[in-house]
C-alpha positions in Angstrom: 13.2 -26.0 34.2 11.2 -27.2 31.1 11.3 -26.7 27.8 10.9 -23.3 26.1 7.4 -23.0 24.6 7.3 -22.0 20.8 5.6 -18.9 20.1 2.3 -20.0 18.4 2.7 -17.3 15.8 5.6 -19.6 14.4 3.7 -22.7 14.1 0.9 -20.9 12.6 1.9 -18.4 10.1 -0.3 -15.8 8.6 -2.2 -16.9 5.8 -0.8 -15.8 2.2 -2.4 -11.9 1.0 -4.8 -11.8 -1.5 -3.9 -9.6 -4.2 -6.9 -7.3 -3.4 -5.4 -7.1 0.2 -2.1 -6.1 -1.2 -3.4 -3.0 -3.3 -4.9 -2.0 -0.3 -1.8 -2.2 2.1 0.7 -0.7 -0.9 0.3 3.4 0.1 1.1 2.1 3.7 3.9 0.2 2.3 5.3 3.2 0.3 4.8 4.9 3.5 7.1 2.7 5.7 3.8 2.9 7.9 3.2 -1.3 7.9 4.4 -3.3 10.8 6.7 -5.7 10.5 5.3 -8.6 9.6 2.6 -6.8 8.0 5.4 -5.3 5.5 7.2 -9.4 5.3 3.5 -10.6 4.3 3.2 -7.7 1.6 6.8 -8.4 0.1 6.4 -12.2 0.6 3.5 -11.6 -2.1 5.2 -9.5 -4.3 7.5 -12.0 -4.9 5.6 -14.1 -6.5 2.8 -12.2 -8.0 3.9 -9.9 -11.1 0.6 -8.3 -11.3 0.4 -6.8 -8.0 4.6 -5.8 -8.8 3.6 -4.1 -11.9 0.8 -2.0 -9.7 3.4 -1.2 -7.3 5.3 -0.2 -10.5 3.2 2.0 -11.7 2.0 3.6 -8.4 5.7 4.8 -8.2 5.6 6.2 -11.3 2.0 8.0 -10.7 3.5 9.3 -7.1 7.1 10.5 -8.9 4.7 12.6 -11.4 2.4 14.2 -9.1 5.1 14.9 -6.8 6.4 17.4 -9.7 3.2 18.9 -10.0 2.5 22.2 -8.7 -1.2 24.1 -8.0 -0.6 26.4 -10.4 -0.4 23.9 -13.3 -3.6 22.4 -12.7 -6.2 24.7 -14.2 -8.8 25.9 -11.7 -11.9 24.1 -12.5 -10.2 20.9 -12.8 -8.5 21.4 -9.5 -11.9 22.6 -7.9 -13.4 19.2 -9.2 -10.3 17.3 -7.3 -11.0 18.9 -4.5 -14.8 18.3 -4.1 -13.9 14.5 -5.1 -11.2 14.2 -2.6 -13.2 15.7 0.5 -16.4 13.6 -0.7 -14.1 10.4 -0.9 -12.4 11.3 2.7 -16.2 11.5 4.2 -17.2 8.1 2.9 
């Protein structure tokens, strides 16, 4: 028996994220819904980038604030604007 081939994934790892490609994966990220790797790639940037830490920062803190907010507190021609915008933004 020879000897055991190396996966080529390990002798070629995945190029480092850009920081544009990080914003882009953190809702997924918040989500848990990244593979693996995907999610080692993310946090392998994070720990060296404080830019894209302080956005991840501050997405928490926009999620944690919206998550208090109710319907009823968002006056109804503001929330009929958020709604036009959102179902506009999901067709694009």
């Amino acid at each position: 028996m020879g000897p055991i081939a190396r996966d080529a994934v390990d002798e070629h790892p995945a190029p480092r994220l850009t920081c544009r490609e990080v914003v882009e994966l953190l809702s997924d990220y918040l989500e848990d819904g990244l593979p693996v790797g995907e999610r080692a790639r993310v946090e392998a940037h994070l720990a060296t980038c404080q830019d894209c830490l302080a956005y991840l920062a501050q997405l928490r803190t926009t999620i944690g604030a919206l998550g208090r907010l109710r319907e009823q507190d968002v006056p109804r021609p503001m929330l009929a604007r958020l709604t036009d915008a959102f179902r506009g933004w999901r067709g694009a």
